[in-house]
Backbone bond lengths (Angstrom), bond angles and torsions (degrees), N, CA, C in turn:
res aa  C-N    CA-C-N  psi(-1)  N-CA   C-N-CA  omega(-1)  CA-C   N-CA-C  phi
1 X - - - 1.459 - - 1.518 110.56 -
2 X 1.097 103.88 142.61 1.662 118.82 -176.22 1.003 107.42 -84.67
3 X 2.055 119.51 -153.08 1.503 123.00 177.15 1.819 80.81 -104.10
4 X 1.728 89.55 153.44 1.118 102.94 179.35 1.617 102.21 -109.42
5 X 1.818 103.04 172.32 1.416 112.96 -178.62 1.843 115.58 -91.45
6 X 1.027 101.90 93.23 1.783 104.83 -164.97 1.428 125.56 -71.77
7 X 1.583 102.83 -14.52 1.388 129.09 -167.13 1.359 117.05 -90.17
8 X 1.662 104.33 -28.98 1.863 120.28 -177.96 1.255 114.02 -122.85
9 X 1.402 123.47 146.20 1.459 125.26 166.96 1.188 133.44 -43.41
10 X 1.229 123.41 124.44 1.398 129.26 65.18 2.252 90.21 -108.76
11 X 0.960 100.98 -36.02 1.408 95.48 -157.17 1.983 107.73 -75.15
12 X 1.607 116.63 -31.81 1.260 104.51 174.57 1.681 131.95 -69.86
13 X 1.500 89.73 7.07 1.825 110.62 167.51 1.474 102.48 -102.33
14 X 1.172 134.25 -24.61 1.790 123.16 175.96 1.050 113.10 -98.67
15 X 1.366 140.00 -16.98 1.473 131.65 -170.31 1.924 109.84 -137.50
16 X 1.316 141.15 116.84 0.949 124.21 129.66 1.497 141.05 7.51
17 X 1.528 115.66 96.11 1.609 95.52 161.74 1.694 135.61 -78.74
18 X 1.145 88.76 -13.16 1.567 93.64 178.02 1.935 95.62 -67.11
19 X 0.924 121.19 -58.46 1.752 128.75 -150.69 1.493 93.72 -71.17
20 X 1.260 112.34 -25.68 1.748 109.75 160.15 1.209 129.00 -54.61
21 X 1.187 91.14 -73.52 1.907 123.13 167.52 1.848 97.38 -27.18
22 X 1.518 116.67 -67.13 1.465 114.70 -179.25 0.919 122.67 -60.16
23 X 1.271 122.36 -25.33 1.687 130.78 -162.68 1.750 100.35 -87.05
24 X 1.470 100.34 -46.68 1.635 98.07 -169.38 1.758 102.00 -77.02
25 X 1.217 124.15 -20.23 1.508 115.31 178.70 1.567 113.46 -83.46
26 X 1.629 96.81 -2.71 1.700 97.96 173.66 1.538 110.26 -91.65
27 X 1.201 109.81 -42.01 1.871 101.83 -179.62 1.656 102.43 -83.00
28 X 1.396 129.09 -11.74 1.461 117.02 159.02 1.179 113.60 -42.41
29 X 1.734 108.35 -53.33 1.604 101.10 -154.71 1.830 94.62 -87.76
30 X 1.142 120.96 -11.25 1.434 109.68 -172.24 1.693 103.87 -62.37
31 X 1.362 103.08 -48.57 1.728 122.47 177.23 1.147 104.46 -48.98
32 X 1.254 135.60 -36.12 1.453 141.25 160.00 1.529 118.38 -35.26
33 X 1.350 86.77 -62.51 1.473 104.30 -157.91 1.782 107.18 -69.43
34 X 1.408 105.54 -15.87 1.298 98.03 -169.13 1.574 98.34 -82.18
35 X 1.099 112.13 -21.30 1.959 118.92 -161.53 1.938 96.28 -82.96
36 X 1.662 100.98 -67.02 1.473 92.44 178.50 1.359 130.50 -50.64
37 X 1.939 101.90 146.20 1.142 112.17 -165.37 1.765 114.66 -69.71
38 X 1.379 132.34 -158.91 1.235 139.77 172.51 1.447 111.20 -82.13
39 X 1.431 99.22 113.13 1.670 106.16 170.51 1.658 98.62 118.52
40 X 1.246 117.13 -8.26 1.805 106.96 155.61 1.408 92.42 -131.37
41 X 1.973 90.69 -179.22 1.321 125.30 -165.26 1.704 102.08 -178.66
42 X 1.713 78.16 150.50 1.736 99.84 -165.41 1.746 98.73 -112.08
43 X 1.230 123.38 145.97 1.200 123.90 178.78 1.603 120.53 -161.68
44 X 1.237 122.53 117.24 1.323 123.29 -166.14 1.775 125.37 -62.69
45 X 1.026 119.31 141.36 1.500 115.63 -171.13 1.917 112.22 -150.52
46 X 1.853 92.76 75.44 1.351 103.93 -177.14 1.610 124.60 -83.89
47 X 1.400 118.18 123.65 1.159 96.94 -166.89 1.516 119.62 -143.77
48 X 1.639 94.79 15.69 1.641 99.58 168.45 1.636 109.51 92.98
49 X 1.229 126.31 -34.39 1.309 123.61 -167.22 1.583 120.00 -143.36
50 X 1.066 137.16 -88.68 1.174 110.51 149.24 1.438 125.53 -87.39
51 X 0.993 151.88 148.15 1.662 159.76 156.07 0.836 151.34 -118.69
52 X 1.301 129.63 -166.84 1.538 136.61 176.05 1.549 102.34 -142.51
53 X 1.107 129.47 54.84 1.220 112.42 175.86 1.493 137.27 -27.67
54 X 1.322 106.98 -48.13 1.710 95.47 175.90 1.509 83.57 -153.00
55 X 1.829 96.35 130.92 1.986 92.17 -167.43 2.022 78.93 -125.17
56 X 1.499 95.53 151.54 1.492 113.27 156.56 1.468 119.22 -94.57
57 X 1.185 126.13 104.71 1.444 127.87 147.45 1.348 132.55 -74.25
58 X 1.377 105.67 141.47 1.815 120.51 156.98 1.475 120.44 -70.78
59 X 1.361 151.47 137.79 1.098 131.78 147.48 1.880 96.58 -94.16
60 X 1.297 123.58 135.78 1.412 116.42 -171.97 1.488 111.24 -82.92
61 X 0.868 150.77 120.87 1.891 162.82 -173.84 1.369 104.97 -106.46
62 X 1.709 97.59 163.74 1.412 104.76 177.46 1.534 95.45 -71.14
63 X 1.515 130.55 -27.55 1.839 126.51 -169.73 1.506 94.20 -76.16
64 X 1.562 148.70 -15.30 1.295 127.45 163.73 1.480 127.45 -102.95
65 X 1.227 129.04 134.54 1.278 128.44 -177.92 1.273 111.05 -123.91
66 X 1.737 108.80 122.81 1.096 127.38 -173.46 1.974 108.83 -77.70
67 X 1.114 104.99 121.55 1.599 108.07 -151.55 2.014 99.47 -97.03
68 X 1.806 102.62 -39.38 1.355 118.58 164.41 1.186 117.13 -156.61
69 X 1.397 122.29 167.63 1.309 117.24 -177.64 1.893 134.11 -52.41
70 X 1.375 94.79 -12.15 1.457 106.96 -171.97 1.934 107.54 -121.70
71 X 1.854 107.82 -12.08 1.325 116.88 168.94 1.398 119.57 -112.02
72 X 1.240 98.71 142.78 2.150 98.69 169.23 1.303 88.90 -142.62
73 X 1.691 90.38 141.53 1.065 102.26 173.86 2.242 109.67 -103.52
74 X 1.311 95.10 143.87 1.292 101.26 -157.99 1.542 105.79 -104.33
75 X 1.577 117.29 135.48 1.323 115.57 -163.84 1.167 100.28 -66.77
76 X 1.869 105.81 149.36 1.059 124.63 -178.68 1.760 140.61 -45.67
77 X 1.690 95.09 -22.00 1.159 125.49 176.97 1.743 119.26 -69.24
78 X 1.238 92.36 -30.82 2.218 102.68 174.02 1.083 121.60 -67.96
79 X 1.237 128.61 49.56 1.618 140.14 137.72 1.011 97.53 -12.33
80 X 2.030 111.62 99.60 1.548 107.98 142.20 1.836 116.87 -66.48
81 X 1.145 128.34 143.44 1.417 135.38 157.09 1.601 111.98 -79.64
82 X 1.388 134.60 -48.57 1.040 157.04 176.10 1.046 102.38 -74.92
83 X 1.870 103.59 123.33 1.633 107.75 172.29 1.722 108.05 -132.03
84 X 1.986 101.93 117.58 1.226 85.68 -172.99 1.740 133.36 -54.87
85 X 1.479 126.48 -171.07 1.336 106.19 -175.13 1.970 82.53 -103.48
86 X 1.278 98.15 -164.20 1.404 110.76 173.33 1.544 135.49 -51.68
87 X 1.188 145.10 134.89 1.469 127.35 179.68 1.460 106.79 -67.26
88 X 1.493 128.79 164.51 1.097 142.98 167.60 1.068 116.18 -85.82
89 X 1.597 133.64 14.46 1.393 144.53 168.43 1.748 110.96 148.99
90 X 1.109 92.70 165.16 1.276 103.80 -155.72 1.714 105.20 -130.54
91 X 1.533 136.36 115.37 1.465 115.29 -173.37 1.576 100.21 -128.45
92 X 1.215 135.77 146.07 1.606 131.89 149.46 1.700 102.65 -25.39
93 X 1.323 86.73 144.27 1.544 98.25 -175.16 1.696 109.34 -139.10
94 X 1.624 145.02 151.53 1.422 118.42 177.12 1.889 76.25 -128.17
95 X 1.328 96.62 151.49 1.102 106.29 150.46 1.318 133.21 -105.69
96 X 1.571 131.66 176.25 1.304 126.39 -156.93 1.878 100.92 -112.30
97 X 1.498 91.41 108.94 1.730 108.15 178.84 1.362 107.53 -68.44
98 X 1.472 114.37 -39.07 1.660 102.28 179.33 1.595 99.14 -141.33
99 X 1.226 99.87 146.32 1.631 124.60 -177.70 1.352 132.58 -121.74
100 X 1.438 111.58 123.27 1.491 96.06 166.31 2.111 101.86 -123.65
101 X 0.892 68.32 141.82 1.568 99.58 -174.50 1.680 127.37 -148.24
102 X 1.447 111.26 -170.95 1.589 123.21 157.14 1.730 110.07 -104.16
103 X 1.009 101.76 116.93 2.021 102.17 176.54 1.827 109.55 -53.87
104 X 1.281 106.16 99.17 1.517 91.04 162.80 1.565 128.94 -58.17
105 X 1.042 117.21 -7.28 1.526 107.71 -154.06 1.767 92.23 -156.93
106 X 1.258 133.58 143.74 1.458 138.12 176.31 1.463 104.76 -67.67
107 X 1.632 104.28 158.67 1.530 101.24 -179.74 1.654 109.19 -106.58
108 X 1.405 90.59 5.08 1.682 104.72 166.25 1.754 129.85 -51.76
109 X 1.467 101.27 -154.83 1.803 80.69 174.62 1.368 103.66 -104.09
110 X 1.276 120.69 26.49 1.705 120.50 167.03 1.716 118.54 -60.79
111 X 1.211 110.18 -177.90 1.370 105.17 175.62 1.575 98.80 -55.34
112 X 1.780 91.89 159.37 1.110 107.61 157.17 1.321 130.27 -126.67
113 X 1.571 155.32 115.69 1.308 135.96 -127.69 1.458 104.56 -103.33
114 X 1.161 122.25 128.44 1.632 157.19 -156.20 1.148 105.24 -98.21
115 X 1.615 136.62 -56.92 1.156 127.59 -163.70 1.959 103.25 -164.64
116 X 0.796 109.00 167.70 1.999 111.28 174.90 1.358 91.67 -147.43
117 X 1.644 105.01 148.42 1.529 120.28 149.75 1.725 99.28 -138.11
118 X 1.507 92.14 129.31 1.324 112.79 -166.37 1.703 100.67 -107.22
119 X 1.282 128.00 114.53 1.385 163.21 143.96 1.973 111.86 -32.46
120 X 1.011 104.24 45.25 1.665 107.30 177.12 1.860 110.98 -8.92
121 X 0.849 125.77 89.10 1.669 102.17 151.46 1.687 125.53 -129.19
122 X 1.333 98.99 -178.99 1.833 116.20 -133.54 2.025 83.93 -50.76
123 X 1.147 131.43 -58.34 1.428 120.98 -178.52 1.476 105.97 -30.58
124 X 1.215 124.38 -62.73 1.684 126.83 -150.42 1.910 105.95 -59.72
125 X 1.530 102.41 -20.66 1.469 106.74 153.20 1.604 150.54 -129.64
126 X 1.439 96.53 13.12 1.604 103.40 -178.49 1.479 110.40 -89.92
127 X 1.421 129.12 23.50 1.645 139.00 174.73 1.437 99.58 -142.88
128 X 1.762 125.40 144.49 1.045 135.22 145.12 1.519 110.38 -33.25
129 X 1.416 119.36 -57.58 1.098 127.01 -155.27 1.595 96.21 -69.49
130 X 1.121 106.89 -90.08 1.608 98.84 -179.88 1.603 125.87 -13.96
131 X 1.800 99.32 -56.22 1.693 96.63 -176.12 1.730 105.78 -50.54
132 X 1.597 125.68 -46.43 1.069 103.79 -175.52 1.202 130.32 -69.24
133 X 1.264 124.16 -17.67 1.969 140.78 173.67 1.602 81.99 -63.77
134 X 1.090 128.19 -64.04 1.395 106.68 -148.81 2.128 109.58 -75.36
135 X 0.744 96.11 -48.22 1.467 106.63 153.45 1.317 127.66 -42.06
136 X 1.824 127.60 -35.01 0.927 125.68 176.95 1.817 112.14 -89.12
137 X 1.367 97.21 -3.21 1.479 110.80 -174.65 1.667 111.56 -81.81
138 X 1.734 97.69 -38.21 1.360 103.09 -176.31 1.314 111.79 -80.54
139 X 1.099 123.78 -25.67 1.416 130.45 171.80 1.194 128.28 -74.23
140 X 1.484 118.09 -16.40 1.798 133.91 177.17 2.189 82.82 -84.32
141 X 1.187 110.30 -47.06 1.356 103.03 -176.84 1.746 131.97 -49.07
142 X 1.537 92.40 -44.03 1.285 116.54 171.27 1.598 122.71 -62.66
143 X 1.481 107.38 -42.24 1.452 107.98 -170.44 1.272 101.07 -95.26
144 X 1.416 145.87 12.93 1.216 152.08 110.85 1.402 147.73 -28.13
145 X 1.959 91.08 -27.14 1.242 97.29 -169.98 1.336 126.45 93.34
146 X 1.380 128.50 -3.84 1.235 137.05 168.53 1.364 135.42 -55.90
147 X 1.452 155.50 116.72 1.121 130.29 -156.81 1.907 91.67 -86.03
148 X 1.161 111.67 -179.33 1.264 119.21 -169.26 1.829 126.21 -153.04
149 X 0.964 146.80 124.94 1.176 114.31 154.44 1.811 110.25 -135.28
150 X 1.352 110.91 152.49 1.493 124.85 176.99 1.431 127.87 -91.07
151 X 1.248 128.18 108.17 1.461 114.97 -172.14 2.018 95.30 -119.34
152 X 1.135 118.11 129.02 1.054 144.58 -168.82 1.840 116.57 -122.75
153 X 1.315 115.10 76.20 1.884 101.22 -172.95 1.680 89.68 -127.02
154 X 1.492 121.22 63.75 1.230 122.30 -159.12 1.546 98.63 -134.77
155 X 1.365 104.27 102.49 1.930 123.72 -129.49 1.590 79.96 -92.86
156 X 1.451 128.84 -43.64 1.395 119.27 -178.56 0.940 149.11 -85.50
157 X 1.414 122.13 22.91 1.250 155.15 161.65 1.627 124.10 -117.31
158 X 1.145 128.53 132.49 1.128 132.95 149.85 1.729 159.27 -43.79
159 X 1.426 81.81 -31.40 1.297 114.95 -166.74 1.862 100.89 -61.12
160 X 1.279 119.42 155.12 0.971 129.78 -177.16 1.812 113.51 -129.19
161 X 1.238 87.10 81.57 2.064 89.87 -173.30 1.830 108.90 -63.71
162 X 1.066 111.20 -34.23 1.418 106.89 -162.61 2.099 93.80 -69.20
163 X 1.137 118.46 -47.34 1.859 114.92 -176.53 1.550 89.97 -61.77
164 X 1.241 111.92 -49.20 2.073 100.51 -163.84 1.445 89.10 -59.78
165 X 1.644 151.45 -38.03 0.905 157.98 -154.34 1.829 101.09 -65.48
166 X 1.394 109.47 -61.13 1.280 145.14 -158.00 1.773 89.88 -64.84
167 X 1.774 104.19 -65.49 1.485 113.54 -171.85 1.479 114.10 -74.93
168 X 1.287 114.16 -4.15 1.380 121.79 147.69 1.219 123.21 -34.51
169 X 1.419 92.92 -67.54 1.406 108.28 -142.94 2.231 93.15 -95.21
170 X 1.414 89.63 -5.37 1.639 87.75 168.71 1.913 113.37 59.01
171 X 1.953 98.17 50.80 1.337 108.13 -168.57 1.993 80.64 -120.97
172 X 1.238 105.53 145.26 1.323 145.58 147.17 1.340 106.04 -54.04
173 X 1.213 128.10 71.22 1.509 117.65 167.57 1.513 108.74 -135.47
174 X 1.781 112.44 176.63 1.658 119.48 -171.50 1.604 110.50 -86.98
175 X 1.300 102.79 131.38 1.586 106.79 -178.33 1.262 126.87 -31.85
176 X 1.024 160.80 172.81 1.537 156.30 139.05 1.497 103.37 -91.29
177 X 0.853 126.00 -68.12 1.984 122.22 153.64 1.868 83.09 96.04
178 X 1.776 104.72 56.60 1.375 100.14 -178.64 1.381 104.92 -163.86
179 X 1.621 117.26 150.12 1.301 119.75 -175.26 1.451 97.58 -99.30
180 X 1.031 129.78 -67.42 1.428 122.94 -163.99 1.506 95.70 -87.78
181 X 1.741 123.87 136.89 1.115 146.08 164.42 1.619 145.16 -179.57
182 X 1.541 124.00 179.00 1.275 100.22 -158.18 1.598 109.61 -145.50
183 X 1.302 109.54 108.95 1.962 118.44 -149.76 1.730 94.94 -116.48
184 X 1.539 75.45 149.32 1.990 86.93 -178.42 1.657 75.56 -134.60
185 X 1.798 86.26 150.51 1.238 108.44 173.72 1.715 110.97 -147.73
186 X 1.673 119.29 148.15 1.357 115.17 -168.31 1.793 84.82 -160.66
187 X 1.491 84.23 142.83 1.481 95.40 -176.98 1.863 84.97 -101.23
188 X 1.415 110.49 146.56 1.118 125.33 166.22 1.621 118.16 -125.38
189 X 0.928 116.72 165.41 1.840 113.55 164.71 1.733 108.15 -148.15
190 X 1.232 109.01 112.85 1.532 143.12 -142.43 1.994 90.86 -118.77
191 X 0.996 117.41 91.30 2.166 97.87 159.55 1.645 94.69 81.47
192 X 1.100 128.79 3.12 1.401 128.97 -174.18 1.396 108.94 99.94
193 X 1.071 141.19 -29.26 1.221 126.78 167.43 1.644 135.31 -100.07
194 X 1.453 92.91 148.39 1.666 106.70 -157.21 1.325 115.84 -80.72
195 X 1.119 132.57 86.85 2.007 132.31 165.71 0.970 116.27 -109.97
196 X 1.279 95.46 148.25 1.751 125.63 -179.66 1.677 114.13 -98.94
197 X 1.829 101.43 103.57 1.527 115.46 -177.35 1.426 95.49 -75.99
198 X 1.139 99.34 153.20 1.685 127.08 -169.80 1.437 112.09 -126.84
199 X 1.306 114.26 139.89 1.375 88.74 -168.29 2.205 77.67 -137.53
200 X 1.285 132.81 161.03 1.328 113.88 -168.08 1.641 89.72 -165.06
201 X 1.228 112.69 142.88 1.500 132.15 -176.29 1.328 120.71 -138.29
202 X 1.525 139.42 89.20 1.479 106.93 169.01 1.110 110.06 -66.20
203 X 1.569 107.96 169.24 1.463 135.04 170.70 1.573 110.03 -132.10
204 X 1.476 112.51 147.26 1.025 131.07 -165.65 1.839 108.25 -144.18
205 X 1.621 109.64 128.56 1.583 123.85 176.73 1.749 104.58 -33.95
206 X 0.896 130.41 113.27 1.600 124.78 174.18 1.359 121.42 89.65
207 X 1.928 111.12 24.49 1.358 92.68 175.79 1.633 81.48 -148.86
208 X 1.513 114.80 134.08 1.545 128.78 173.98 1.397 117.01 -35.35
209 X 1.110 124.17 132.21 1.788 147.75 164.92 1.570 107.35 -50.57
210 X 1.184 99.54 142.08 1.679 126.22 -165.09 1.878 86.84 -69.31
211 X 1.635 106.70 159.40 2.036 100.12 145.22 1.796 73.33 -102.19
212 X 1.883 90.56 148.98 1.305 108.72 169.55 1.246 105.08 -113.79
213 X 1.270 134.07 152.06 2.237 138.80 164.82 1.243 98.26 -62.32
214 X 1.125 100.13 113.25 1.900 98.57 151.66 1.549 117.53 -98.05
215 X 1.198 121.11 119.32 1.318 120.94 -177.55 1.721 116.89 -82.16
216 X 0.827 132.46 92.67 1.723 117.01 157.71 1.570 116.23 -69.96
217 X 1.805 93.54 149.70 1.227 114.36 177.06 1.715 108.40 -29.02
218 X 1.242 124.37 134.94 1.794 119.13 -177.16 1.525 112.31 86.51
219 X 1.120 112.56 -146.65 1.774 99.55 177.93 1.313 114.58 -114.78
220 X 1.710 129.69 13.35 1.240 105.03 -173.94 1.702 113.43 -84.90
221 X 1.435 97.11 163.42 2.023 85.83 -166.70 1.506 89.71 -144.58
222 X 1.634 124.99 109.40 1.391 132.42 169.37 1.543 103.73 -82.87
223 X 1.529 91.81 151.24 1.959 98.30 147.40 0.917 125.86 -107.46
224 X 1.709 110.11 138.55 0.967 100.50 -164.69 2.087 101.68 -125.40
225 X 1.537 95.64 91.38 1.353 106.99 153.34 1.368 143.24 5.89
226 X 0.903 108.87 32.67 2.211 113.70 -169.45 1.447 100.90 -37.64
227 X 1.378 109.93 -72.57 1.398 108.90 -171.40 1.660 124.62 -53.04
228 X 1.446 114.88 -44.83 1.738 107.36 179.73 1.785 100.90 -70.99
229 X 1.406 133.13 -8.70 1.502 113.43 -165.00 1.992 90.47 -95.27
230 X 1.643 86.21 -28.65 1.880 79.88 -176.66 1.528 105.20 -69.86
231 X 1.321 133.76 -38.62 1.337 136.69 -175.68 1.199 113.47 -45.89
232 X 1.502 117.28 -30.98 1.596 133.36 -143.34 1.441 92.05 -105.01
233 X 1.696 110.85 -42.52 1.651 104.24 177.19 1.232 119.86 -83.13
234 X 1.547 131.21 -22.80 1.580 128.55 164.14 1.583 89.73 -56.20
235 X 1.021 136.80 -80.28 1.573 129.56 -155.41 1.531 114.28 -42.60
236 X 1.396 108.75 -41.94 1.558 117.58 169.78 1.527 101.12 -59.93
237 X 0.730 113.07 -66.03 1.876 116.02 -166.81 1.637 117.89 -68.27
238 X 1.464 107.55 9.74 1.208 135.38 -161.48 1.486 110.97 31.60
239 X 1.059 120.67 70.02 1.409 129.79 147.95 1.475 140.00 -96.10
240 X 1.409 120.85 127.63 1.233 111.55 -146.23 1.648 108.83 -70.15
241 X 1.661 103.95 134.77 1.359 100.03 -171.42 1.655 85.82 -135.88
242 X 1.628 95.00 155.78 1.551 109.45 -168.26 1.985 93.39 -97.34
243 X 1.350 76.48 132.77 1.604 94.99 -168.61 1.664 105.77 -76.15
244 X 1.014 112.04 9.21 1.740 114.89 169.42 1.121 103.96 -87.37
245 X 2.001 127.07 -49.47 1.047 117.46 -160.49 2.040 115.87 -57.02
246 X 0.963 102.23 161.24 1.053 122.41 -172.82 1.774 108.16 -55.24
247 X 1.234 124.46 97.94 1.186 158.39 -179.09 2.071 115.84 -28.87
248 X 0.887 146.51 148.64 1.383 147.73 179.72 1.595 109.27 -84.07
């Protein structure tokens, strides 16, 4: 079984999208949690309007040392197994030396946020206004240093957040030439200079979900599974799923 259409009948009369939306950002981050090492954790935070759908935290330890504000260095012991594949392009990137903003997160010894994957739904694009909040969210993320990724399968809308994302940020990059899809992004700094790898997937009604890289702050880089966490939440939400497909 593929991705299904959640937005149109037969299924946007039997099931909730919101109770989806929560359900699948809860076994995301569980899948998380099993991969990350000791001293973070992933935890879902759905909330209808703006969000964080599924954020990675640090808890900071005497085994991690924060090297700069945008690097950590990660104890020696965090054997990734998983190695992402290549980015789909690569552009100059600047990051933002001074900020004014709202602090998401304390600069205390509370968490500190590592990475987001943000869960597209139909609000974050049926208003100008919204598309740019949500856009301006991913982009306060980015020039932070945040790793990120976008998943977008939100059949009733048009809108294309990941290019407004892109033309945001006023980068030279290759079209995606797609409504439904699913982009990782990580600022790196390579020889002295700073770019933001891209990583970009369409998706299409009836055909299985990408694993996308999630980058956290430093070098660790999870996958993160679209298709086995969605498999796992149609079955929870009892939706009929073909018991061949590839399992949670």
């Amino acid at each position: 079984m593929g991705l299904l259409d959640h937005f149109h009948p037969p299924l946007s009369t039997r099931r909730h999208w919101h109770a989806f939306h929560n359900a699948w950002a809860t076994y995301i981050a569980s899948d998380l949690n099993r991969q990350l090492p000791e001293g973070y954790f992933a935890e879902p935070n759905v909330q209808f309007g703006i969000e964080i759908d599924v954020a990675a935290f640090e808890e900071l330890s005497l085994s991690t040392t924060l090297v700069s504000d945008n690097v950590v260095q990660l104890p020696t012991s965090s054997q990734q197994q998983w190695i992402s594949p290549p980015p789909a392009q690569t552009v100059p990137f600047s990051l933002t030396t001074e900020a004014v903003e709202v602090s998401i997160f304390s600069s205390e010894a509370g968490p500190t946020l590592m990475a987001a994957i943000e869960l597209v739904s139909p609000s974050n694009k049926d208003r100008l206004g919204n598309r740019k909040a949500f856009v301006a969210k991913c982009q306060t993320y980015l020039q932070q240093g945040i790793g990120l990724v976008v998943v977008d399968v939100v059949t009733g809308r048009n809108a294309n957040l990941h290019e407004a994302l892109l033309d945001q940020l006023t980068l030279t990059t290759l079209p995606l030439n797609a409504q439904l899809y699913a982009a990782a992004y990580r600022v790196v700094e390579r020889q002295g200079q700073v770019s933001l790898d891209i990583w970009q997937e369409a998706l299409a009604v009836a055909s299985p979900l990408p694993v996308m890289p999630l980058w956290l702050r430093g070098e660790l880089c999870l996958p993160v599974d679209l298709n086995a966490t969605y498999l796992r939440t149609c079955r929870e939400q009892r939706i009929e799923v073909d018991r061949d497909s590839t399992s949670a």
